[in-house]
C-alpha positions as CSV (number, residue, x, y, z in Angstrom):
1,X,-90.3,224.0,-39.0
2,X,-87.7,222.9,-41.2
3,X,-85.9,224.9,-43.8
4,X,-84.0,223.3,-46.6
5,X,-82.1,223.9,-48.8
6,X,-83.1,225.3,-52.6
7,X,-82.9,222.8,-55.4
8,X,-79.8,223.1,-57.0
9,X,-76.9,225.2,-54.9
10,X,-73.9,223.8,-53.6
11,X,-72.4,223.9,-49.8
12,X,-69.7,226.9,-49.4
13,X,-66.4,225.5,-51.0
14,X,-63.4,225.2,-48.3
15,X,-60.1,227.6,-48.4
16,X,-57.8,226.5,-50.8
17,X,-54.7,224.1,-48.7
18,X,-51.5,226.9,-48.4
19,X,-47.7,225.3,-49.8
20,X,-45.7,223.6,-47.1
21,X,-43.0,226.2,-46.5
22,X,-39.8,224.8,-46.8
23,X,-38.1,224.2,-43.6
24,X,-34.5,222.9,-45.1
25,X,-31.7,225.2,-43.7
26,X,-29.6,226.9,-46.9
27,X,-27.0,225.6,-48.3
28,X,-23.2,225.8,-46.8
29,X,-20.9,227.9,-47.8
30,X,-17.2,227.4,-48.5
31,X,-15.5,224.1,-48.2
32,X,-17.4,221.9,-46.1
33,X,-14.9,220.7,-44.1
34,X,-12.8,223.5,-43.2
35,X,-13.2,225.3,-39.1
36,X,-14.3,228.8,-39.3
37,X,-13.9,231.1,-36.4
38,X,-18.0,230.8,-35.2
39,X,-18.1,227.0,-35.3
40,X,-15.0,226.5,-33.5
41,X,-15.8,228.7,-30.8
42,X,-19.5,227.2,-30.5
43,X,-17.7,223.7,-30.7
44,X,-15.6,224.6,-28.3
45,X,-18.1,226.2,-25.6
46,X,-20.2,223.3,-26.1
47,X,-17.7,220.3,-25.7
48,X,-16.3,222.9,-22.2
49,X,-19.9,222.4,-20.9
50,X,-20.5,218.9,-21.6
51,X,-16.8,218.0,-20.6
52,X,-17.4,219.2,-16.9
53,X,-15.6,216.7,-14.6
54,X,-18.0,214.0,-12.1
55,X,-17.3,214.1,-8.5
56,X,-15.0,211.4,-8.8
57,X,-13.6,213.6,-11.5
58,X,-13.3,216.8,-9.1
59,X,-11.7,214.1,-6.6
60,X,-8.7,212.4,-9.2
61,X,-8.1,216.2,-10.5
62,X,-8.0,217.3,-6.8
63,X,-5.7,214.9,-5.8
64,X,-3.4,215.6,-8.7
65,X,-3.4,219.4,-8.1
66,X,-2.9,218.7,-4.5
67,X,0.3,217.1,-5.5
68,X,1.5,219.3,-7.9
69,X,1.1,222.5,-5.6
70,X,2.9,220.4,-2.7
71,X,5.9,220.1,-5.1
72,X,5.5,223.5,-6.4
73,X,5.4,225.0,-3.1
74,X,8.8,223.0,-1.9
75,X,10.6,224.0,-4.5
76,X,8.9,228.2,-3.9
77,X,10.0,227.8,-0.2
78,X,13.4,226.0,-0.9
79,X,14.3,228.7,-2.9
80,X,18.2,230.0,-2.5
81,X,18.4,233.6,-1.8
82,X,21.1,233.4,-4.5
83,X,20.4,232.5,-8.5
84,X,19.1,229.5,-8.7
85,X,17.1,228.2,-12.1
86,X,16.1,224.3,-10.2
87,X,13.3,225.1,-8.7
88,X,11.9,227.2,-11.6
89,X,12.6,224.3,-13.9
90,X,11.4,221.9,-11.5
91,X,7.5,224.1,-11.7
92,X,8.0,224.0,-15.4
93,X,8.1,220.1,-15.4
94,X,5.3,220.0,-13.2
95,X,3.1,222.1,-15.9
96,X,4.4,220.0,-18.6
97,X,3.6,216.7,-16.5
98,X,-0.1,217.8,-15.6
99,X,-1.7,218.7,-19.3
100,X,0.6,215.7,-20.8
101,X,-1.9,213.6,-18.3
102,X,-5.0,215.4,-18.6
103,X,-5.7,216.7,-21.7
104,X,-4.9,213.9,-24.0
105,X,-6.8,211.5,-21.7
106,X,-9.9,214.1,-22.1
107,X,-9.5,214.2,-26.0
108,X,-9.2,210.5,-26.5
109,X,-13.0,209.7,-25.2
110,X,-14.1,213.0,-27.0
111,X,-15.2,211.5,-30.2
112,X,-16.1,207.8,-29.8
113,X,-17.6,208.6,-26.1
114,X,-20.1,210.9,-28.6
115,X,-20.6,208.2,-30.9
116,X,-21.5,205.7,-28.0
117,X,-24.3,208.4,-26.3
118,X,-25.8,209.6,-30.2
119,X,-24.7,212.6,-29.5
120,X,-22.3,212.9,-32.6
121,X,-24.5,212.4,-35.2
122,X,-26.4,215.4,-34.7
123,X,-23.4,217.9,-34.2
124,X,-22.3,216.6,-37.9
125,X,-26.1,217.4,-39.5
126,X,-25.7,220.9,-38.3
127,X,-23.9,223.6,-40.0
128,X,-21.0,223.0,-38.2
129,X,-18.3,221.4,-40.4
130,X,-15.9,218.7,-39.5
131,X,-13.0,220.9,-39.1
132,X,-14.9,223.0,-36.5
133,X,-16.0,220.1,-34.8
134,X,-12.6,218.8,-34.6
135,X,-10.9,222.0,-33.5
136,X,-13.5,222.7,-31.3
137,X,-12.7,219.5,-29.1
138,X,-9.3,219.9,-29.3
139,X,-9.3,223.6,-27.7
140,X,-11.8,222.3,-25.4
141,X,-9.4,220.1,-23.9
142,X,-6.0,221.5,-24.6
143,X,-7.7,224.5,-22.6
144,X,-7.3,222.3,-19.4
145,X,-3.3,222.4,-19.2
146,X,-3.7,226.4,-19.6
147,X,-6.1,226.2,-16.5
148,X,-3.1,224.0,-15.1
149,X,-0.8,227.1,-16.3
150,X,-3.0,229.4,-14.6
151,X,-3.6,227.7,-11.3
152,X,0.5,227.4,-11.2
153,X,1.2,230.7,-12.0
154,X,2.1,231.9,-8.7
155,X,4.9,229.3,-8.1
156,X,5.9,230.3,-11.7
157,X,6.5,233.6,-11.0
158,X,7.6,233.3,-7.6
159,X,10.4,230.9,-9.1
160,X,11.1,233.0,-12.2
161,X,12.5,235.8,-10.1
162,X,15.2,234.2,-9.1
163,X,15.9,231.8,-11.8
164,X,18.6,233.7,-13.9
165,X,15.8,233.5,-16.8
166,X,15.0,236.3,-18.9
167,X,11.5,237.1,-20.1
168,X,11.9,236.1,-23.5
169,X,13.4,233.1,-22.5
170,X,10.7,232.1,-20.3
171,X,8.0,232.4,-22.9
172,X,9.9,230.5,-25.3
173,X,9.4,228.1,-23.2
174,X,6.3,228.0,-22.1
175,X,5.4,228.1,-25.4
176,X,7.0,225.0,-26.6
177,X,5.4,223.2,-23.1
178,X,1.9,224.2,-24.5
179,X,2.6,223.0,-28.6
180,X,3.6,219.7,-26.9
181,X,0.2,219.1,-24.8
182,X,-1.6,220.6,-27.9
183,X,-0.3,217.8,-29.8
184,X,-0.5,215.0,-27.8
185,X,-4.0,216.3,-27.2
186,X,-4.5,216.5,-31.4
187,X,-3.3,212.7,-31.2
188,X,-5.7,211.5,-28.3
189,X,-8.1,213.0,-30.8
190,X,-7.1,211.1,-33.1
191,X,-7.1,207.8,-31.8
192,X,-10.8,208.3,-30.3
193,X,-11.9,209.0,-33.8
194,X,-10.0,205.8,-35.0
195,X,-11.0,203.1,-32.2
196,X,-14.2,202.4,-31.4
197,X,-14.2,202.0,-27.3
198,X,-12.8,205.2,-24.6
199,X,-10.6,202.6,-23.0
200,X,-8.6,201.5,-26.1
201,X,-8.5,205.0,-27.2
202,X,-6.8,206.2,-23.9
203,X,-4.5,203.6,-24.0
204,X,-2.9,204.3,-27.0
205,X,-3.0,207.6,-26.8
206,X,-0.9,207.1,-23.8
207,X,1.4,204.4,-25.4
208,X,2.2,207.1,-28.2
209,X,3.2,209.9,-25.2
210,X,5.4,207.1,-23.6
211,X,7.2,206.5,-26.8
212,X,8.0,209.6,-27.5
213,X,8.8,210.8,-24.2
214,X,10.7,207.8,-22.9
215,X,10.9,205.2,-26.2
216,X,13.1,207.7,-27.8
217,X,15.2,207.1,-25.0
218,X,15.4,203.4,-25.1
219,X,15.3,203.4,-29.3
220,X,18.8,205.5,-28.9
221,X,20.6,203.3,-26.0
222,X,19.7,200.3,-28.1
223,X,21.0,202.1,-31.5
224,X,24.2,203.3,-30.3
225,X,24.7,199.3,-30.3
226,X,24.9,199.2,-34.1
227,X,27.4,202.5,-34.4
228,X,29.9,201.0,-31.8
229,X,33.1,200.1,-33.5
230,X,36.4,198.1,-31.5
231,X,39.7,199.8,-32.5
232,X,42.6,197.5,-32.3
233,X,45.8,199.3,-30.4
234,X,49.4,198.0,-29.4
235,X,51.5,199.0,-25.9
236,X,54.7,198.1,-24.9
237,X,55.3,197.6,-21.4
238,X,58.1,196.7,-19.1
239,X,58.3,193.2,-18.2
240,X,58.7,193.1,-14.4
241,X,58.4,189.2,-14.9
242,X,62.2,189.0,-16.0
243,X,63.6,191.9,-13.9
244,X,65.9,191.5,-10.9
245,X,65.1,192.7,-7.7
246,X,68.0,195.1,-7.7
247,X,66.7,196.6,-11.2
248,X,62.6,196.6,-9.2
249,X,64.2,198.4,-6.7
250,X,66.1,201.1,-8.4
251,X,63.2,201.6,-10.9
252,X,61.0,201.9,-7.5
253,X,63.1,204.4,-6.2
254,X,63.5,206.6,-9.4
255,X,59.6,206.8,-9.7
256,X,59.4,207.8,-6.1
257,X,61.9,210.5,-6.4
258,X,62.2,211.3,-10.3
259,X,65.8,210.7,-10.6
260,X,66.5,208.2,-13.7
261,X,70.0,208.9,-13.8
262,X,71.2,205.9,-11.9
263,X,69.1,203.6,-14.1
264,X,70.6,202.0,-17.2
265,X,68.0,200.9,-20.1
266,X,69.4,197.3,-21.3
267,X,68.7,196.1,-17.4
268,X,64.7,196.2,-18.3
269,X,62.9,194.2,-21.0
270,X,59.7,195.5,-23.1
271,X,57.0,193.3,-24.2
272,X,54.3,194.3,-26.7
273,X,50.4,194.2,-25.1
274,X,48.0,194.1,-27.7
275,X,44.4,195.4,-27.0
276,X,41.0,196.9,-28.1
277,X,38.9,199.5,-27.1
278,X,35.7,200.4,-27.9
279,X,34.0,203.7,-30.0
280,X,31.0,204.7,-29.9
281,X,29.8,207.3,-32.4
282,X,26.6,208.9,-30.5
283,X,26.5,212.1,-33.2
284,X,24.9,209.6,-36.1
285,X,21.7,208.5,-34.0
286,X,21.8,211.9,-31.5
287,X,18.5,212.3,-34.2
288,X,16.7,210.2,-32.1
289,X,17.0,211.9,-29.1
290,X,16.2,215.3,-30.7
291,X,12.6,214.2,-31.6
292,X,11.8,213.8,-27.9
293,X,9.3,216.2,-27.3
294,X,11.0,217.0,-23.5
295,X,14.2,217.1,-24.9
296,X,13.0,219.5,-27.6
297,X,11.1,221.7,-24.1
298,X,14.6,222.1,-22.5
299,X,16.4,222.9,-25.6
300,X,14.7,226.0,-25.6
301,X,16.2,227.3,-22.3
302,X,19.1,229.0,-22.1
303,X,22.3,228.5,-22.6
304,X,24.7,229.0,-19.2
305,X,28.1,228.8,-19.3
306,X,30.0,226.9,-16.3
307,X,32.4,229.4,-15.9
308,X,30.7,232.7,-16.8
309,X,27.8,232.6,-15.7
310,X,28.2,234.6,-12.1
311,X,29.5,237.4,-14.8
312,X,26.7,236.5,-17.2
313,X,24.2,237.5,-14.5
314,X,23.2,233.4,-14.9
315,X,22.4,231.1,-12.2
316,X,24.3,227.9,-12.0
317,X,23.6,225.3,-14.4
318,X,20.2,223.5,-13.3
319,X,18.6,220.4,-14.9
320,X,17.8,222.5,-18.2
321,X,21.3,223.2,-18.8
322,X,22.8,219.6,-17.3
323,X,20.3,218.0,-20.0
324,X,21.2,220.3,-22.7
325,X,25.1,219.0,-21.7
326,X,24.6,215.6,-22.0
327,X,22.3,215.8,-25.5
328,X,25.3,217.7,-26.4
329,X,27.7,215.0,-25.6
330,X,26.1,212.6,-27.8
331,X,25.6,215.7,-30.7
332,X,29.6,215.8,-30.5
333,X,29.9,212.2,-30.4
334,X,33.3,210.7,-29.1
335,X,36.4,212.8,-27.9
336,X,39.2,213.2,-30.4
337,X,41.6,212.0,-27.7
338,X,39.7,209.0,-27.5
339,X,39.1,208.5,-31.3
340,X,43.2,209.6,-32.0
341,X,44.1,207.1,-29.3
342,X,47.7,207.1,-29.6
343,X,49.8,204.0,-28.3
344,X,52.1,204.1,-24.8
345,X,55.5,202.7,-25.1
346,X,56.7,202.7,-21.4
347,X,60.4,201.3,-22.3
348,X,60.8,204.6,-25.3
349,X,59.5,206.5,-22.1
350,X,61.7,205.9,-19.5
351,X,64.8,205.6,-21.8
352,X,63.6,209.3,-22.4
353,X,63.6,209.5,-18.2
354,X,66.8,208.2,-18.2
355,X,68.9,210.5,-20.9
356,X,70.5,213.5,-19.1
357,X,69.4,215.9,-21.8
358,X,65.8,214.9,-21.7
359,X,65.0,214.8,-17.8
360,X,61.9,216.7,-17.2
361,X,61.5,218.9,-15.1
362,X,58.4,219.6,-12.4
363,X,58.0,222.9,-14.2
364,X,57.6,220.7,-17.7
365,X,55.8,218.3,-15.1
366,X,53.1,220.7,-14.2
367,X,52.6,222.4,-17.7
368,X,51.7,219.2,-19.4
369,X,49.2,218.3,-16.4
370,X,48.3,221.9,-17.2
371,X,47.6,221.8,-20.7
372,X,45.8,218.4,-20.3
373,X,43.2,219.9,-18.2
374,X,43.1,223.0,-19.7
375,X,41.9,220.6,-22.8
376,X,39.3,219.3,-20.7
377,X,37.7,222.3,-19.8
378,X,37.7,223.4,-23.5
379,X,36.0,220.2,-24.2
380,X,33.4,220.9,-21.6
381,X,33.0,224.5,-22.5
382,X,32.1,223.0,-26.1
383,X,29.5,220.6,-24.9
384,X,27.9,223.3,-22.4
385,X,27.8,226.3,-25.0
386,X,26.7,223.9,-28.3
387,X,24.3,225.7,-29.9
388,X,20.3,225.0,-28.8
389,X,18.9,222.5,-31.7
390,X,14.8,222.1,-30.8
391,X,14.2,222.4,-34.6
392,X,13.9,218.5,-35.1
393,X,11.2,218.2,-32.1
394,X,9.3,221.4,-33.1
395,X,9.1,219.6,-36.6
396,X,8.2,216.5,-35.5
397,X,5.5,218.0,-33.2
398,X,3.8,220.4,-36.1
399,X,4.3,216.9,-38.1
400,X,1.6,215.2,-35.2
401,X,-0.2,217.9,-34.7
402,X,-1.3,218.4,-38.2
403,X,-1.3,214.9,-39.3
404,X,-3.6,214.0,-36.0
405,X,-5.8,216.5,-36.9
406,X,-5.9,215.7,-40.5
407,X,-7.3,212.2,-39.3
408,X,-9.7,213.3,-37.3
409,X,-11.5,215.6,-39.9
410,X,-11.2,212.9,-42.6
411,X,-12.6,210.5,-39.6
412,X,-15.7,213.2,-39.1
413,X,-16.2,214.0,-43.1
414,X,-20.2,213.0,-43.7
415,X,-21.8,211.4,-45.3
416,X,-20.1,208.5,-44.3
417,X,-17.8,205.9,-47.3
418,X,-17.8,203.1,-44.7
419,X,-18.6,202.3,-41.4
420,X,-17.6,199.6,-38.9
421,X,-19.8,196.9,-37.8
422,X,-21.7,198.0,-34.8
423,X,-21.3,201.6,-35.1
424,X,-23.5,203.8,-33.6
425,X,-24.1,207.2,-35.6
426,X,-27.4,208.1,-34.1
C-alpha cells in the first residue's frame, strides 16, 4: 500500500548555510619591515636547517678544517717555551681566513638560491617581515665562522698562554675578526638579493673581499705614484780626474790613518755634482691602507715596544706588531733626514780635516756615529709605539654592514615595484 502525501504541505525546509569563517591571519603590527627578536630567531633556525651542507659539502668543509687544524697544530707544537705571540697570531689568521671563505660563499646563494626553488615567496607571505628574513639568513651563516671559532678554540688557547696577550686584548680582537666575516657575510647577502644566478652572486661577493683585503693594497702602491715628488740637490766633490798621483797618494794615506796635517787644500780641485732624489709622501694616501679590513684586525693588537718589551712582560714583536710597524711607516710618511736633505761638500770637509784646530778626534768620531744611531732608534721607537688607528676600518665595515643589509631588506620589501624578466617568486 502506498501512502502519500496530504494535499497541500511542503517537504521539511533544509538548515540554513552557516558564514564562511574568515581564515585571513590579523593584521601586522609595527613597521613591516623591521626584524623583531621571534622572526629572526625562527628565520634563523629555519635557514640553519635547510643550509645543512651535502656530502660533497661535508667533504670540501672537511678538507678545509683538515688543513686549518694541521697549521693550527704546527704552530701549538712549535711553540717556544719562551713569549712568543707568532703562533697565536698565526691561529688568529687562520679563523679570520676560514669564515672570510665560508660564510660569505653561504650568504651569497641564500636569497636567489630561494628564489630559484619557490621557496622565497612563501617565507615573504608569512608574518615574518623582510628585516627578519634578512637578519635571519645572515646569522644563519655568519654562525658558521663561530663554529670555525669554536672548533679552533683549543689551539687558541693553547697559543694565547704564551703569547704575551692579555685578555682584554685578545677579545678585542676576536671581536673585530668576527664584525669583518659578519660583513662580508651582510655583503654576500647582498649581492644574492641583487643578481639573479648563485654563481654570479658568489663571484662578486668574492671580488668585493679581494678588493678590500688585497685591492687596497695594490690601490695604495699605485697611489703613492701620484704623491712622489723629485727634489733637486747640489754636491761638491773632489776631482780625482786632475789630481796628481803624489796628491792620490797622500789623500790615501790621510784617510787610512786620519792624519790631514800633511795635506795642503789648493793641491785638490772641487767640482759641483748636481742630482735628484726622490720623496715619497706615504702619510696623504696611508687612508687607503687603513680601510683594509685585515689591517684594521691587527691594529687592534697590542702595542710592543722593541726594546721594552722583556720588562713589559711582552713577547717579541710577531707579525701583529711588524705590520702595525710598517702601516706606521707610511702613517709617518718620509724621514725628516730624508726630506731636510742637506748637501755634502767634500772639499769644505776636508779643508775642515786639514786645519789643526778642527781635527776630530775618535772620541768626536764615535759620538757623532753615536748620535746618528741613537736618532735611528728614536725613529723606530716612533714607528713601533704610533698609536693603534682601526677607527677608519671599523667605520668602513659598520658602513658595509649596514648598507648591505639595507639592500637586502629594500630587495625583500613585498609587494614587489618591479621585477626582472624571468624571475621566479613562486
Amino acid at each position: 500500500m502506498t501512502t502519500t502525501a496530504p494535499t497541500g504541505t511542503q517537504p521539511p525546509a533544509a538548515p540554513p548555510a552557516s558564514a564562511p569563517t574568515p581564515v585571513a591571519p590579523p593584521p601586522r603590527k609595527g613597521n613591516p619591515w623591521l626584524p623583531t627578536f621571534r622572526g629572526v630567531s625562527l628565520m634563523t633556525r629555519i635557514e640553519l636547517r635547510r643550509r645543512r651542507p651535502s656530502t660533497k659539502g661535508y667533504i670540501f668543509y672537511g678538507i678545509l678544517f683538515a688543513i686549518v687544524i694541521a697549521i693550527c697544530i704546527a704552530a701549538a707544537i712549535f711553540t717556544p717555551a719562551q713569549l712568543s705571540s707568532t703562533n697565536f697570531e698565526i691561529v688568529l689568521i687562520m679563523v679570520l681566513g676560514v669564515g672570510m671563505l665560508i660564510a660569505p660563499s653561504l650568504s651569497a646563494t641564500s636569497i636567489n638560491g630561494d628564489s630559484g626553488e619557490g621557496v622565497l615567496a612563501p617565507l615573504q607571505m608569512s608574518h615574518l617581515t623582510a628585516g627578519d628574513i634578512a637578519v635571519g639568513k645572515l646569522l644563519a651563516s655568519w654562525t658558521v665562522s663561530v663554529f670555525a671559532l669554536v672548533a679552533l678554540s683549543p689551539f687558541l688557547i693553547y697559543t694565547y698562554l704564551s703569547s704575551g696577550w692579555r685578555l682584554g686584548e685578545m677579545l678585542i680582537t676576536i671581536g673585530a675578526i668576527l664584525l669583518v666575516v659578519l660583513t662580508f657575510t651582510a655583503v654576500g647577502l647582498a649581492w644574492s638579493s641583487i643578481a639573479a644566478r648563485a654563481v654570479a652572486s658568489v663571484a662578486l661577493a668574492h671580488l668585493t673581499t679581494g678588493f678590500f683585503l688585497i685591492g687596497t693594497i695594490i690601490v695604495f702602491g699605485v697611489s703613492t705614484l701620484l704623491v712622489t715628488e723629485e727634489a733637486p740637490d747640489r754636491d761638491r766633490y773632489i776631482d780625482y780626474g786632475q789630481m796628481t798621483p803624489a796628491a792620490e797618494d797622500a789623500l790615501n794615506d790621510a784617510y787610512m790613518t786620519g792624519d790631514f796635517s800633511a795635506l795642503n787644500a789648493d793641491d785638490y780641485t772641487c767640482i759641483d755634482s748636481e742630482w735628484a732624489y726622490t720623496v715619497t709622501h706615504t702619510e696623504k694616501v696611508a687612508w687607503i691602507l687603513l680601510m683594509n679590513p685585515a689591517v684594521m684586525i691587527t691594529e687592534t693588537a697590542p702595542i710592543v715596544d722593541p726594546e721594552t718589551w722583556e720588562e713589559d712582560g711582552r713577547a717579541a714583536p710577531g707579525v701583529f706588531a711588524n705590520v702595525h710597524q710598517l702601516l706606521s711607516e707610511a702613517r709617518l710618511g718620509p724621514d725628516d733626514e730624508l726630506t731636510g736633505y742637506e748637501p755634502w761638500d767634500e772639499c769644505a770637509d776636508l779643508e775642515r780635516q786639514i786645519s789643526a784646530a778642527a781635527q776630530v778626534s775618535d772620541e768626536d768620531m764615535e759620538a757623532e756615529w753615536a748620535e746618528t744611531e741613537a736618532d735611528w732608534e728614536a725613529r723606530q721607537r716612533e714607528v713601533a709605539n704610533l698609536e693603534r688607528a682601526p677607527w677608519l676600518g671599523l667605520g668602513v665595515s659598520v658602513l658595509l654592514l649596514v648598507g648591505s643589509m639595507w639592500i637586502v631588506i629594500n630587495r625583500l620589501r613585498v609587494p614587489y615595484k618591479k621585477l626582472r624578466s624571468g624571475t621566479r617568486v613562486a
